[in-house]
C-alpha positions, -999 to +999 in steps of 0.1 A: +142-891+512+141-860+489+155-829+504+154-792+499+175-774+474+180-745+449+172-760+412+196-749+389+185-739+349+183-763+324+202-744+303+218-710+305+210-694+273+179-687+257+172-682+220+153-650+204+153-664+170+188-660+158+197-641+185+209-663+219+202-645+250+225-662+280+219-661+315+255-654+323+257-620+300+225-610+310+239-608+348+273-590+343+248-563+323+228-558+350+250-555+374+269-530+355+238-509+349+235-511+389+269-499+396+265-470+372+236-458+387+241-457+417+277-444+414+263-414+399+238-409+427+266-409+448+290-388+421+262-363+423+255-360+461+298-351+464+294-324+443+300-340+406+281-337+375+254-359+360+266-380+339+305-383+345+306-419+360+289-429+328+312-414+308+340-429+325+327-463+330+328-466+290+366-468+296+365-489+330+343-517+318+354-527+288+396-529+303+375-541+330+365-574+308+394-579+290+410-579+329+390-599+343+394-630+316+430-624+310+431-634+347+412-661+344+429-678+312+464-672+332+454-691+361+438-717+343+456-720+314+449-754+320+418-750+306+425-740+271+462-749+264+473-785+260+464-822+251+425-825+240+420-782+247+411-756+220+430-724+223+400-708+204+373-714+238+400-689+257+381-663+238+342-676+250+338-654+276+297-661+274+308-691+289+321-678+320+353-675+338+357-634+348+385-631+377+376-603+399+406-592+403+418-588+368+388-572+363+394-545+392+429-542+384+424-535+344+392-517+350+409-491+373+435-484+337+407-477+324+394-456+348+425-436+354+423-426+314+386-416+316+396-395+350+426-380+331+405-372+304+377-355+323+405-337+344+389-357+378+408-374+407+403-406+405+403-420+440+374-396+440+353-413+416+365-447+433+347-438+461+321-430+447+312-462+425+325-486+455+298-497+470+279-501+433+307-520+422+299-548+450+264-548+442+274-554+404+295-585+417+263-598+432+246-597+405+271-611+384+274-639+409+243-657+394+258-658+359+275-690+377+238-706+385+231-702+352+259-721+338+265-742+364+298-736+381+316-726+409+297-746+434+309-760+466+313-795+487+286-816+486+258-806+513+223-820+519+217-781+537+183-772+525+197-743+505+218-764+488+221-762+447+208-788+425+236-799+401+235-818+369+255-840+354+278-828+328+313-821+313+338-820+345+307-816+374+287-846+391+254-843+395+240-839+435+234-811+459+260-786+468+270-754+487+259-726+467+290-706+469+279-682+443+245-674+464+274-671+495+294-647+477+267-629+462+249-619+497+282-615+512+287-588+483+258-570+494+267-567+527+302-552+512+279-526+498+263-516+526+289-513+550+305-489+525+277-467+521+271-468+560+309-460+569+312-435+540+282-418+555+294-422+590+330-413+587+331-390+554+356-412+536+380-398+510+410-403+485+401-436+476+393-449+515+359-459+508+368-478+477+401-493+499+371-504+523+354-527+498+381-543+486+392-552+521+357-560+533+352-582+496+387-600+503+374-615+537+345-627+523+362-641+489+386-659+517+368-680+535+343-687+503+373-697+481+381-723+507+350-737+499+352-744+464+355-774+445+363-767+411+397-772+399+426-744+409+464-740+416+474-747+450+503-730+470+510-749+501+480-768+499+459-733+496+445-718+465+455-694+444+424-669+449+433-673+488+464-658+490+452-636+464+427-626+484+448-624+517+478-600+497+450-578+484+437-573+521+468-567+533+476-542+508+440-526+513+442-524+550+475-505+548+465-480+520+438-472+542+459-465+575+484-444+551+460-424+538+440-418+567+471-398+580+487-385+550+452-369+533+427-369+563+393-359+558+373-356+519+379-341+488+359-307+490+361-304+452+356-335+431+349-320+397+363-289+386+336-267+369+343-264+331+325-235+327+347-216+353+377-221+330+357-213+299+343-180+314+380-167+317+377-163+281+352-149+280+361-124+308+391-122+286+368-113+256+347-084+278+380-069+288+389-066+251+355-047+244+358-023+270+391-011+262+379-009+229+349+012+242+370+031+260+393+042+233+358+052+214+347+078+234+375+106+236+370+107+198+329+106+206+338+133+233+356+155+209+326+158+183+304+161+205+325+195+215+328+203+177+290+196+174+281+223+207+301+251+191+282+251+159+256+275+158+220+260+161+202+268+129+173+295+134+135+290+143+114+300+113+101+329+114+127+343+141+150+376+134+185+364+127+214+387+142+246+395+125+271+414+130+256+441+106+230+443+124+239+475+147+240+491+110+206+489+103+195+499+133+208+533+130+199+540+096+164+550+111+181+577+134+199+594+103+167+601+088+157+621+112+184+643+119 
């Protein structure tokens, strides 16, 4: 009897000519756009300036990438290095394998030179793209339709994921553990933007929320995964990744809580403010110039008020020889 199930691509790239378009790519971009724009709606609405998570996310993503698959080659080196394995497909990142937290861990180098650069904290900024971050995950999630990985058991669930026959993978019906993982991201997302909005989360709380909330999820999904992965104790790798990281999130946010309570009030200094004390600098410098103008203005304008104004036309002009000539009428008549 046929069942239900999600039908998975025929193939995961698509050719524009020359020029192959893959599925996998094409997820990771949008979900980078996603996180960039909404991390600036949220940049803006603390009191940053347009642009800035932009700015930095050109150092975050790439150190982000290079992260995210150096991870993955370590802890699958089994992969790429050893009898029948090419070295060379450790560098085919278009073909998947991007461990998140490689990715997380490299991308926040990268943020921390960006911040540094644009003289911003950076759990600020953090908390800011948090929540956009998870979404970006989700999208990125279905990159693993597309090529066909990362599936789990075998499941006759209506929502299960067709898979077909290929190199290392069975063909039959499984969990879809990157739909699972992708939905569970979302939530991640919301629940930050909800608590951030709810309990005004700073220094890096909100972003400490996400990871904690993500590594739950990630647990519990892991677990369900049938693709090939180191054990410790019988339990992946990723698990106790996943259970470490939590651990280590849950604390940073009980530390900070009481060592930094409350929110950044500032979270981008205004440039302008440190470029107007030059040029309050600059209008000091003028006026003391002014000021040393005007005793020397003052002084001709006394010289120019004791000169004698020249005489109207046609108006008698006193001098002192001017008594002189008004006797000389009064001599004549004696």
């Amino acid at each position: 009897m046929d069942i239900a199930y999600i039908p998975s691509p025929s193939t995961g790239v698509i050719h524009l000519g020359p020029i192959p378009l893959r599925g996998y790519a094409f997820c990771i971009i949008i979900g980078v756009f996603v996180a960039v724009w909404l991390g600036n709606r949220r940049w803006i609405a603390r009191g940053g300036k347009p642009g800035t998570v932009a700015d930095i996310a050109v150092w975050a993503v790439p150190f982000g990438l290079v992260g995210g698959r150096l991870y993955h080659v370590i802890t699958d080196y089994q992969l790429y290095f050893g009898e029948g394995r090419n070295w060379v497909d450790a560098f085919k990142i278009w073909e998947g394998g991007l461990g998140i937290w490689g990715a997380i861990a490299l991308g926040a180098v990268g943020a921390w030179i960006g911040c540094r650069l644009r003289g911003i904290p950076l759990p600020a900024w953090a908390d800011a793209l948090a929540p956009g971050i998870a979404l970006a995950q989700a999208c990125g999630r279905w990159g693993n339709w597309f090529n066909q990985e990362l599936y789990g058991r075998a499941t006759d669930l209506p929502w299960a994921v067709q898979i077909t026959a290929g190199p290392n993978r069975d063909a039959g019906t499984y969990h879809p553990t990157f739909l699972y993982e992708s939905l569970w991201c979302v939530g991640v997302a919301l629940l930050v933007i909800w608590a951030d909005r709810r309990f005004k989360l700073g220094h890096g709380r909100a972003f400490a929320l996400y990871v904690a909330a993500y590594c739950v999820g990630r647990g519990w999904i892991e677990y369900m995964r049938v693709d090939e992965a180191h054990h410790i104790l019988g339990v992946r790798l990723n698990v106790w990744t996943s259970i470490v990281v939590f651990v280590l999130a849950v604390v940073y946010l009980v530390l900070s809580a009481k060592l930094r309570p409350g929110r950044e009030t500032v979270v981008e200094p205004d440039r302008d403010a440190s470029d107007g004390k030059d040029g309050d600098a600059d209008a000091k410098d003028d006026a003391a110039k002014d000021a040393e103008a005007k005793p020397s203005a003052a002084t001709d304008g006394a010289a120019d008020t004791a000169k004698p104004e020249p005489a109207k036309a046609g108006a008698p002009v006193l001098t002192k020889e001017a008594p002189a000539e008004a006797e000389a009428p009064e001599a004549g008549k004696r």
